[in-house]
DRENMIPA-42485 format. One record per atom (N, C-alpha, C): z, y, x. Coordinates in steps of 0.02 Angstrom, whole numbers, plus 50000, padded with zeros to 5 digits. Atoms other than C-alpha are relative to their C-alpha. Example, Ala and Ser with C-alpha at 12.3 -4.5 7.8 and 13.67 -1.06 7.14 Angstrom:
500004994150045503904977550615500005006050045499974994149958503574994750684500375005549961
% end
This chain:
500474996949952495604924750241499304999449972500744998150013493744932450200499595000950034500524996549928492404933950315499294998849946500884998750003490634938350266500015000949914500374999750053489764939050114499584992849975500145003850042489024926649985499295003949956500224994850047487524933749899499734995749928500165002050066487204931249713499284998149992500855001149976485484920849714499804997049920500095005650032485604911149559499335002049946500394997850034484434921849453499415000750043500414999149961483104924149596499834992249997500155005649999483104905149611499744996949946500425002850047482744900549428499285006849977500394994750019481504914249432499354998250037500525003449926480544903249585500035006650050499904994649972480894918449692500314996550077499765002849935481124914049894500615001050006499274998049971482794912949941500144993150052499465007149930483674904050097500575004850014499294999350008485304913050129500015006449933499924995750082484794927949996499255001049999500504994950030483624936649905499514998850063500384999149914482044936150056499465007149972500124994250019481354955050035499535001850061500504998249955479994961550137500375007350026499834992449964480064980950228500055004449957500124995750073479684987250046500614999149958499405002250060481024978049978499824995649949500455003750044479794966949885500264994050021499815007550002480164949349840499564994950001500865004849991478854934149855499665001349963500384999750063478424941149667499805005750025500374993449981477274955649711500515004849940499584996250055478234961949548500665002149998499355003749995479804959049581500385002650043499654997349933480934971749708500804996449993499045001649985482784967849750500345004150066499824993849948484004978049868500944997349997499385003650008485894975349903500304995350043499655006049959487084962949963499624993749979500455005350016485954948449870499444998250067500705002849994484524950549974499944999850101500155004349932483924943250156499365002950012500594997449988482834954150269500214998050079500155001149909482224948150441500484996050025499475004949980483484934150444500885004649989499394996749995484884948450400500474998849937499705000150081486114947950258500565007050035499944994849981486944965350217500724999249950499595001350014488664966050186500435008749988499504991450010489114987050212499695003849982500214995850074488895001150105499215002950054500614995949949487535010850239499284998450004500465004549991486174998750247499645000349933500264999150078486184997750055499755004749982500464993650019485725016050050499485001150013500505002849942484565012450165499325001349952500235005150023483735000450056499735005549934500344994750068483835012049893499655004650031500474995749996482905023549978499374998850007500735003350010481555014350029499844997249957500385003950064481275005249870499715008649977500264993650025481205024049790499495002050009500444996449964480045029949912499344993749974500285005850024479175013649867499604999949943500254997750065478945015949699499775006349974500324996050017478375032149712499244999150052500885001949966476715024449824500375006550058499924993749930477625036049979500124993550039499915005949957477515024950132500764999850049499295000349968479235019050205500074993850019499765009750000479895001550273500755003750036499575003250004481604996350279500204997750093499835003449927482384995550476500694996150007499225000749989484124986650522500145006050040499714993749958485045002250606500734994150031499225002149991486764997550694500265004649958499374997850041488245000450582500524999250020499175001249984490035003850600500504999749929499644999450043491305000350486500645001850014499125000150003493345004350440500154996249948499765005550058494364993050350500305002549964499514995550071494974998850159500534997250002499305002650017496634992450179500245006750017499514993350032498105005250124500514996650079499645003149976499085003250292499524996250074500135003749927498004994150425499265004050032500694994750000496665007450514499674994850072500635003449978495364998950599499345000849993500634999350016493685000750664499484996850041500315004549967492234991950721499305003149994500524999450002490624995150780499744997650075500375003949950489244988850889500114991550011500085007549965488994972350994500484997850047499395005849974490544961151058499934994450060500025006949961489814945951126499915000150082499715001149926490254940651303499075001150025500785000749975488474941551417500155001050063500074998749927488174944951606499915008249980500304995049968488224961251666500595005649958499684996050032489504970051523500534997950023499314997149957491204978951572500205001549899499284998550063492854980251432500465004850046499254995049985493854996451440500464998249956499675001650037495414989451373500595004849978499254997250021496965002051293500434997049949499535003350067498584993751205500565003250006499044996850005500065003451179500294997149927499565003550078501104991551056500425004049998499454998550005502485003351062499715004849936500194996950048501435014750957499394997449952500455004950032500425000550880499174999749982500654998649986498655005450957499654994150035500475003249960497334995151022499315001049997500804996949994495495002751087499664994550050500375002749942494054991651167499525002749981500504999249983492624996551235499554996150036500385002149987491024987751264499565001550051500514995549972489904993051417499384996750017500635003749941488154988451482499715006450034500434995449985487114996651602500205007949977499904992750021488105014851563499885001649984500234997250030487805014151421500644995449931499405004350041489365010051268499504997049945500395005050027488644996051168500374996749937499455002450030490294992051067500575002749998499334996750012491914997951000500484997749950499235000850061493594991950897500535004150018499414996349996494985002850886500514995949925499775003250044496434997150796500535005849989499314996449973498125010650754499595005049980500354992750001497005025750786499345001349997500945001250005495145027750723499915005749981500454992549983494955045550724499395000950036500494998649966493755045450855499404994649997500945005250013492445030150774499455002349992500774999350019491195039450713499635004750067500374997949947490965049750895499964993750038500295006549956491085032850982499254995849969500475000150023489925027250850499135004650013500564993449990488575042350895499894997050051500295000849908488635036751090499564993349982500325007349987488185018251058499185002349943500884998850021486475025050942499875004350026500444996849948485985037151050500104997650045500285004349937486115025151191500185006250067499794995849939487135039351291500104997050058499555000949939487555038551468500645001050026499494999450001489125036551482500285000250090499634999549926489595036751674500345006450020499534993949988490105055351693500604999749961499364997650025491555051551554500254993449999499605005549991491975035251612500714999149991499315001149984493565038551675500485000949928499654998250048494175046051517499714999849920500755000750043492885040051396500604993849935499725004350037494205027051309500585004449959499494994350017495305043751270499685004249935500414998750065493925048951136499795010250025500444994449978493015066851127500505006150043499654994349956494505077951165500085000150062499734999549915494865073351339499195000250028500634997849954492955075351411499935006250021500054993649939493055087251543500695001750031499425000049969494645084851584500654998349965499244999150028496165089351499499854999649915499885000550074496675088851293499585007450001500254995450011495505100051216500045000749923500034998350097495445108651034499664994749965500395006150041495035094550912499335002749963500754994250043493795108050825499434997350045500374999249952492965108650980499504994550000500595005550001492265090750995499844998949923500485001150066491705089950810499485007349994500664996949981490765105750855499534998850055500605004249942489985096850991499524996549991500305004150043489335085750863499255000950012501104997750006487105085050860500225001749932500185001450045486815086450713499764996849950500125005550013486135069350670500314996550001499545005749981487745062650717500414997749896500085004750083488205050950551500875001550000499384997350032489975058250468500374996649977500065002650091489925048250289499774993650037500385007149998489655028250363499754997449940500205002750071489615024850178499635001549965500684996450055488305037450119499445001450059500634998849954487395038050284499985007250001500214992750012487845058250273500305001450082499724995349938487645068050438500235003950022499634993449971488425081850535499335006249948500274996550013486905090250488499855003549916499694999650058487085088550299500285004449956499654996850032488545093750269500035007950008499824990650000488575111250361499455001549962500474997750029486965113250273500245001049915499545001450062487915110050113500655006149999499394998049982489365119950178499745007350009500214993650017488355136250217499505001549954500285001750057487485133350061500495004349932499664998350054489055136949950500594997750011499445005449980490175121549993500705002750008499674997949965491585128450006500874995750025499355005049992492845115649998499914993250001500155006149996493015096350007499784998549936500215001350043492765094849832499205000349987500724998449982491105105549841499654996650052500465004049929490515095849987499824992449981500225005950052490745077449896499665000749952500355001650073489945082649736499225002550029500544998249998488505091149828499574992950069500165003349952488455079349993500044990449995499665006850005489335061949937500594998050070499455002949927490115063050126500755000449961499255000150031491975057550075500114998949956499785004650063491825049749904499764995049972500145007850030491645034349928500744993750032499465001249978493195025550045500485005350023499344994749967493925042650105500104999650067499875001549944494105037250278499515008550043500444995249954492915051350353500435007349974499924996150038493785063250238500305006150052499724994549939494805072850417499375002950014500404996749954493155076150492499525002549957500294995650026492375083250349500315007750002499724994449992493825094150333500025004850052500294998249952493505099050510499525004249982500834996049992491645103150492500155005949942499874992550048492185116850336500425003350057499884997549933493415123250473499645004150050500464993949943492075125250606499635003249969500324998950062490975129750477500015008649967499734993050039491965144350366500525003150057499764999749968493045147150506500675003149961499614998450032494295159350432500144999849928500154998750078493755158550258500364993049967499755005450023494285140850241500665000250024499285001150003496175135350207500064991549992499975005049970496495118750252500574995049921499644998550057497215111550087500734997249991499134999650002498985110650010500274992450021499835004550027499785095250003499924997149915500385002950065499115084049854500594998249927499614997750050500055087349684500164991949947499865006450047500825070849574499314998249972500635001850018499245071749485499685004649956500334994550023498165082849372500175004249943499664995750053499545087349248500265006350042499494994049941500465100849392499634998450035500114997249951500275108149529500404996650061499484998649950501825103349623500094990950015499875004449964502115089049730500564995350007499495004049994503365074249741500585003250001499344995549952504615084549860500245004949948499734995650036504435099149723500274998049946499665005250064504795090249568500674998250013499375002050004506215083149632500605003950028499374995350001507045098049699499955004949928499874998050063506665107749545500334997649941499565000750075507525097049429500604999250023499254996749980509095097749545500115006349983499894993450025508965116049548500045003449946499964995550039508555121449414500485003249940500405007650013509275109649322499714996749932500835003150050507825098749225500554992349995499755005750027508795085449110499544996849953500205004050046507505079549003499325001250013500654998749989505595076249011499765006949957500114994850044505325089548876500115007850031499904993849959506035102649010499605000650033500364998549950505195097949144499215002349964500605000350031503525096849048499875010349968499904993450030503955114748959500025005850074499684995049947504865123349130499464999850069500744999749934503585118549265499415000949976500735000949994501945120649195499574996649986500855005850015501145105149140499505001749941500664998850036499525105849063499884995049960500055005550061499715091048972500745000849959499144997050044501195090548817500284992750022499865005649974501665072948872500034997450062500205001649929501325072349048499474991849995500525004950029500125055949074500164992550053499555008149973500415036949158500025001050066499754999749938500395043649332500665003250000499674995449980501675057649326500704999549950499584999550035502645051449173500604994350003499185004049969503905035549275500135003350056499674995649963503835047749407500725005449980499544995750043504765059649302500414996649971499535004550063505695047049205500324996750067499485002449944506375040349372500565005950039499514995249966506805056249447500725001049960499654996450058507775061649293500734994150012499255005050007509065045149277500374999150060499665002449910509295044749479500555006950001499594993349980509845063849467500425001149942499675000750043510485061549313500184995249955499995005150031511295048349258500524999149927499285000450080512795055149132499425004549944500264996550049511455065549037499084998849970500415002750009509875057949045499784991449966500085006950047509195041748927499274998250047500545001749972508045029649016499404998849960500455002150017506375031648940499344993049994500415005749993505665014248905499105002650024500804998949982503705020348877499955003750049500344998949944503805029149033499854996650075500015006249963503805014549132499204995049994500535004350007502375002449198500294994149949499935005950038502014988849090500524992850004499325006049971503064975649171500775001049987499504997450011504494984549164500255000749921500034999750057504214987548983499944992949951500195008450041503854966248938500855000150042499555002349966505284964249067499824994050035500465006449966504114949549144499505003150028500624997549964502634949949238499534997949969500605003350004501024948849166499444998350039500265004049966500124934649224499145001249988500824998950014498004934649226499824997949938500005003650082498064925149061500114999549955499444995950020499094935948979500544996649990499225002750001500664924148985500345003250037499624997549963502164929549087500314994850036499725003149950503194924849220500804999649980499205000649999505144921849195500434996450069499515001349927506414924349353500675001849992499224995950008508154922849323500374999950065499824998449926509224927849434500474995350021499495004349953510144917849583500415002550047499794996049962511424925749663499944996950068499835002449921511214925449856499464993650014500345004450007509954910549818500504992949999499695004050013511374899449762499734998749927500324999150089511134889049574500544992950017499755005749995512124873549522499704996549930500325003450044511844859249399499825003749940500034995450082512094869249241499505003550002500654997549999510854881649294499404997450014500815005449992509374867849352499814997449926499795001250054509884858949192499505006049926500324994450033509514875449089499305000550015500804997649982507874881049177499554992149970500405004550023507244862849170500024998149901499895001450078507874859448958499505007849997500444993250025506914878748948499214999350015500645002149985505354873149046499534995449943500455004350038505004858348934500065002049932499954998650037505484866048778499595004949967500534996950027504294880848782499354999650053500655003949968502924870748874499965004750062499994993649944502994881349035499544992250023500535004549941501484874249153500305000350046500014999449907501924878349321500935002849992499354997849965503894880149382499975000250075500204999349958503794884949554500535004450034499464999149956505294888249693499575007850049500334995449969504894906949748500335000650078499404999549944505314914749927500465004250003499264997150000506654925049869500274994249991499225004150001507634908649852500265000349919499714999850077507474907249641499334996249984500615004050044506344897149524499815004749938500334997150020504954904849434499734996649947500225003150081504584899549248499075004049989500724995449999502424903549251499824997649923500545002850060501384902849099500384999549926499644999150081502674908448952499655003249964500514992850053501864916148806500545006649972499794992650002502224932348748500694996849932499635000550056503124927448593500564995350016499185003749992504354914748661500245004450051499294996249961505134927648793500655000349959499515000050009506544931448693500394995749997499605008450011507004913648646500164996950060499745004149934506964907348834500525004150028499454995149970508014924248902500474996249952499405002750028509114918148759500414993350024499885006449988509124900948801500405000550080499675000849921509464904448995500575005349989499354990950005510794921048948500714993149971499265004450044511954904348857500174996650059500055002449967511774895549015500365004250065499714993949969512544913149089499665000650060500464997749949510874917749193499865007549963500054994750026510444934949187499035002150028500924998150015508514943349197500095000350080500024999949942508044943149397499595005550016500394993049993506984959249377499394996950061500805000249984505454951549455499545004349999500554995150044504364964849378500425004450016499614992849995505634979549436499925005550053499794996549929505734995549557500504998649998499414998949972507424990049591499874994350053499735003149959508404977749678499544994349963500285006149996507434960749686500394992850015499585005749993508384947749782500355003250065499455000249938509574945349921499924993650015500045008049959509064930150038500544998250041499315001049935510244921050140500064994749999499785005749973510744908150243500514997149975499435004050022512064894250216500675004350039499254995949966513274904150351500314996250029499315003949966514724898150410500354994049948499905003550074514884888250246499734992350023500225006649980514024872150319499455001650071500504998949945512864879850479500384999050057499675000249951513524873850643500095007550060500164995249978512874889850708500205006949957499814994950009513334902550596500955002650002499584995549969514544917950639500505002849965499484997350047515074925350466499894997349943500365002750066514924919350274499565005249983500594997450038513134924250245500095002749921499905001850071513194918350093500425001749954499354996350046514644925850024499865006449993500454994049996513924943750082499494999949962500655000150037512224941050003500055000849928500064999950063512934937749828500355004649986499734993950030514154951149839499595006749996500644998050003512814962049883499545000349917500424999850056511814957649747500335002449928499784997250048513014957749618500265008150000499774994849989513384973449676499435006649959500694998750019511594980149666499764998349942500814998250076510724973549526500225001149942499954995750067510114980649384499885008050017500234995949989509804994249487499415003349985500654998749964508365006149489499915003950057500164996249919507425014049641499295001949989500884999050009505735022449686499674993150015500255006249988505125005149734500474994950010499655007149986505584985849731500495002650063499505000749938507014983949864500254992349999499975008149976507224965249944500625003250064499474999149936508694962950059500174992350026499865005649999509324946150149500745001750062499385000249967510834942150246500104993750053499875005449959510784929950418500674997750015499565004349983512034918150452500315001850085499954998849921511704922450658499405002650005500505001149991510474927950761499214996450004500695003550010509154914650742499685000049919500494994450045508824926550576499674992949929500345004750076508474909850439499915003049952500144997550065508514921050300499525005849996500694994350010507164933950385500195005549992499774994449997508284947450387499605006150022500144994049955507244957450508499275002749957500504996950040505704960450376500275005449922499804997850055506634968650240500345004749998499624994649988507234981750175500345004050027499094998349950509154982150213499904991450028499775008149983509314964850336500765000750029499294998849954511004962350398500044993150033499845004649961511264950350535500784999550033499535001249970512674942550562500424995550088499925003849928513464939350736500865001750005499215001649972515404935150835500335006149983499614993949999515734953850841500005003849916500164997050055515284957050654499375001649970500294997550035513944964950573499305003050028500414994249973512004973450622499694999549934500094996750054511454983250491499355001750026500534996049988509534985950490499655001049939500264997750071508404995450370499185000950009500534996449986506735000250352499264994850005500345005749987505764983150357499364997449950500705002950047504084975750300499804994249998500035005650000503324959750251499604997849947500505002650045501774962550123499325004850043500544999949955500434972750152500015003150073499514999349943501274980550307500484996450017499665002149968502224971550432500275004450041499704995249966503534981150509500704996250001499485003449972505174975350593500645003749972499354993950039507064983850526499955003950065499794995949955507534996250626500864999649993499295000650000509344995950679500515007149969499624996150025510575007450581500645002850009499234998349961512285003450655500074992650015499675006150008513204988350688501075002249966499365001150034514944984850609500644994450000499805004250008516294976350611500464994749941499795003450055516824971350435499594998649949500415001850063516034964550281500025004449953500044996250045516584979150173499595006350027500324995449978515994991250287499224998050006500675002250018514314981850282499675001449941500094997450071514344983250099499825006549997499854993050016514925001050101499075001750045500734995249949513225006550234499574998249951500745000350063512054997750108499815001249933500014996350069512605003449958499765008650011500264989550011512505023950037499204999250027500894999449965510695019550102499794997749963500395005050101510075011549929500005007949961500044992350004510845028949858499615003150030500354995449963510285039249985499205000149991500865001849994508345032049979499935000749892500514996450096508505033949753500235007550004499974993450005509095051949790499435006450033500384996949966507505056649899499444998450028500855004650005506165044849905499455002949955500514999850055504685048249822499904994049947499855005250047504485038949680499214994750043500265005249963503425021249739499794999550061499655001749908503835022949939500494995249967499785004249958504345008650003500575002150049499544997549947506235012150110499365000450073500344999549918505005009550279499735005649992500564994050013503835023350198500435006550020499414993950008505425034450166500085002950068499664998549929506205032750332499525002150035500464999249940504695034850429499975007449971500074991350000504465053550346500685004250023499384997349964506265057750377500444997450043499745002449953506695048550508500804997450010499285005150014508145036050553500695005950032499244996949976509325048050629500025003549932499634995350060509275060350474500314992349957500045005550045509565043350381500814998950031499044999149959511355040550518500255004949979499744994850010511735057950495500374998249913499634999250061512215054450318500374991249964499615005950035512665037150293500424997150064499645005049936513505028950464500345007250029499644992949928514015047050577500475005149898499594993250051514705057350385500454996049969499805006350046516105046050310499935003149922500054994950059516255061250182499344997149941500295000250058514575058550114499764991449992499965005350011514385041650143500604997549913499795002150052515655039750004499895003749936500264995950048514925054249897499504992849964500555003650030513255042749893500284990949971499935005750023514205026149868500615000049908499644997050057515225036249720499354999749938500505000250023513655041749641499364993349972500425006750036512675024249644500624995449951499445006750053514345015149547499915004249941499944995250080514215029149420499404999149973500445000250015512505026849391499804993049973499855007950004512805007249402500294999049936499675000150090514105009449254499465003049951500224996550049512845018949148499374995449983500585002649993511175008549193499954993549983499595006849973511794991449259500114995649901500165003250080511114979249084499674995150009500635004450004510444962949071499375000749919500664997650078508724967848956499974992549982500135006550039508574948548929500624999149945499345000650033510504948348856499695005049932500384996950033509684964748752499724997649948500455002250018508434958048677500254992749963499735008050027509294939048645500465003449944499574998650049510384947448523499525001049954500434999650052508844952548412499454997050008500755003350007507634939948425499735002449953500275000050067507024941348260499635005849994500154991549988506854959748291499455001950058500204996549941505984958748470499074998949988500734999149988504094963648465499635001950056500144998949927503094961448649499505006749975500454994749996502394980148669499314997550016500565002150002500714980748636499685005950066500544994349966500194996848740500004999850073499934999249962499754995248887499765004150065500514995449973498895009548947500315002650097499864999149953500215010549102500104994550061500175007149951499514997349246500864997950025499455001549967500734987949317499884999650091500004998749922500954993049516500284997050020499505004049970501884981249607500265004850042
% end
């Protein structure tokens, strides 16, 4: 957890330059040295320290104006912010604190994972967080600096611009309601007024509107209600744009890519690259494990898995660590290990000086701080010991958690634990558009966490609940239920056609929760639990792909030490 800001003083201080929490800057922006300006998160005006982008522009302007001898000072304004997280929308603005005399309009609908407060004094909104849905911040934002009167839209004033005057109104409508002073761009300080000026200028698109305005390229968050204002703006002239294309080699989009190389059909990067259009002869590190994933999922008897089109990780087969060492995770089935394998890991630890060993929460031990050059020798060392690579560093299958079961739990219903490793061995070695984590409870009281993951399966008296769809990094999200069951093979059988099913139509790095939420859990029944037909198509298809794929790269590799050289290139980041 982060809260606030820190500002960088250390050079102001040996410089004899005032500082008590930062930088201390006058209205000019001037520092105790008549010579001497500063601006930024460093610096401390009027007891303030400045922590969001708005303020800072602020600041550069008045120094500018400053230094050209034009008279300006430096005011605090209220600011609102949204939070850059991928996944959690949130927004905040105004004044919070409890006092005499202020009223809270409160809305929470957890079912659709919203929460709006409102701040009031004297009828007049003074404060605002929205959490879920922050479309409407920057008009709640507008009321609290113009110090509106809010009592005529009381009643429906927590419902945001569309509902004033009554009923749901055209969303156009209230962003043409807009003043013109009303602030767009929190991050560039760009107004309503701005942009249309920008917009009947030439502007004709979002692109043209960032390069001429800055509104929208800086977090993106405002980026709907620019698109809007071109809208009210060009009215017919503007087209509202396509869906956003893999990346700047094509044109065509996730969805298209991957029905085109069914259709057409596209067996080798060299086709696709030739038959669609790309503008590059190689395609480039966004678009080229996209393509190199699609290709082996849809084709797995005619297609060769391209190592270099893979992130880096994938390509060491470890993770690189900040220090450039790696990580080594072999695998545990089900999170079982016995002497032989402790034995191993520990004789491997002290042998190639590993710093840190460290019990992860998949339920396996984590070898940190290997150098590049002994990987092969430790995979070797643990492959004699008959451990295999745990794909740490993989879009596939990851682990399978699980309880003790019925195996020693007074409480459990079925063997967890026996499920979990069949499971796994079943699975790995897989790939997928993204990591896939699965675990397997003993009973309802869920020890192995079933209900954040992927595929969880909970076991209970009557058999089997099968849920999918689950989160547990930077999204939290619960499984959703899939079926229940009453056998262990038929458990198997549902999670093997929904593993399929999600590498036959996922976008490549969605997350299963991501997946399901665009095509929803019933199309998801419709083909794996309600069709037995294709249910066994898709559990046909992943064993065939299993026989062709299905390799320990540490086993690989231990056969030619002598031979194995850690790739040097790493021009393709590694994405978790």
């Amino acid at each position: 957890m982060a809260v606030g800001i820190r500002p960088e003083t250390r050079l102001a201080t040996d410089a004899g330059l005032d500082v008590a929490r930062g930088i201390e800057v006058s209205a000019q922006m001037q520092t105790s040295d008549p010579d001497i300006f500063a601006v930024g998160e460093c610096v401390e005006f009027d007891g303030t320290l400045f922590g969001l982008v708005a303020p800072l522009y602020d600041q550069a302007r008045v120094l500018a104006r400053t230094l050209l001898n034009e008279p300006d000072a430096f005011v605090v304004k209220d600011t609102a912010t949204k939070l850059k997280v991928t996944g959690c929308d949130l927004f905040s603005a105004g004044d919070f604190a409890e006092a005499e005399g202020r009223e809270d309009i409160v809305l929470r609908d957890p079912g659709r994972g919203i929460y709006k407060r409102l701040v009031i004094e004297d009828d007049r909104l003074i404060g605002a967080v929205m959490y879920g849905d922050t479309a409407d911040g920057n008009w709640f934002f507008g009321l609290i600096k113009d110090e509106t009167d809010i009592s005529e839209m009381r009643e429906t004033l927590v419902f945001g611009p569309a509902y004033q005057g009554g009923a749901s109104a055209d969303p156009l409508s209230a962003v043409a309601a807009l003043p013109r002073d009303a602030e767009i761009c929190g991050c560039n300080g760009i107004c309503k007024g701005t942009i249309v000026d920008a917009i009947e200028g030439g502007a004709a698109d979002l692109g043209a509107v960032r390069a001429t305005t800055k509104a929208s390229a800086s977090c993106g968050t405002c980026t709907g209600l620019v698109e809007q204002l071109l809208q009210v703006t060009l009215d017919d002239d503007f087209q509202m744009p396509a869906a956003q294309p893999i990346c700047g080699c094509c044109d065509l989009t996730h969805e298209d890519l991957r029905r085109l190389i069914k259709s057409k059909p596209l067996k080798s990067q060299d086709a696709v690259w030739q038959e669609l259009g790309w503008t590059t002869r190689n395609g480039c590190h966004v678009c080229r494990p996209a393509v190199n994933f699609y290709l082996l999922a849809d084709w797995p008897l005619e297609y060769r898995d391209d190592p270099q089109s893979r992130f880096v990780n994938e390509r060491k087969h470890a993770n690189i660590q900040k220090d450039g060492t790696f990580s080594v995770v072999p695998r545990m089935w089900g999170g079982i290990t016995n002497p032989r394998e402790l034995r191993a890991i520990a004789d491997a630890a002290d042998k190639y000086n590993v710093p840190t060993v460290k019990v992860t929460g998949g339920q396996r031990i984590d070898l940190l701080g290997v150098k590049g050059e002994d990987l092969p020798h430790i995979w070797a060392d643990l492959n004699r010991a008959g451990m295999v690579s745990g794909h740490a560093y993989s879009k596939g299958l990851r682990t399978v958690k699980t309880c003790v079961g019925t195996d020693h739990c007074r409480f459990g219903t079925q063997d967890s634990t026996g499920l979990g490793i069949k499971l796994e061995q079943m699975l790995w070695g897989s790939w997928t558009p993204h990591k896939v984590k699965l675990a397997v409870s003993g009973c309802p009281r869920n020890c192995a966490e079933a209900t954040c993951k992927d595929v969880g399966i909970i076991c209970v008296d009557s058999g089997y609940q099968v849920g999918v769809a689950g989160a547990a990094g930077m999204d939290l999200k619960e499984t959703e239920r899939l079926c229940d069951v009453a056998t262990e093979q038929e458990a198997i059988d549902v999670t093997v056609a929904f593993i399929q099913l999600y590498r036959e139509n996922a976008r490549y790095l969605d997350r299963p929760y991501k997946w399901v939420a665009k095509v929803g859990l019933d199309w998801v029944k419709g083909r794996v639990v309600d069709n037995l037909d294709e249910r066994a198509r898709l559990i046909a298809a992943f064993e065939l792909s299993q026989s062709i794929y299905r390799r320990d790269p540490w086993a690989d590799h231990a056969k030619r030490v002598e031979a194995y050289q850690p790739l040097a290139d790493l021009t393709l980041e590694a994405a978790e």
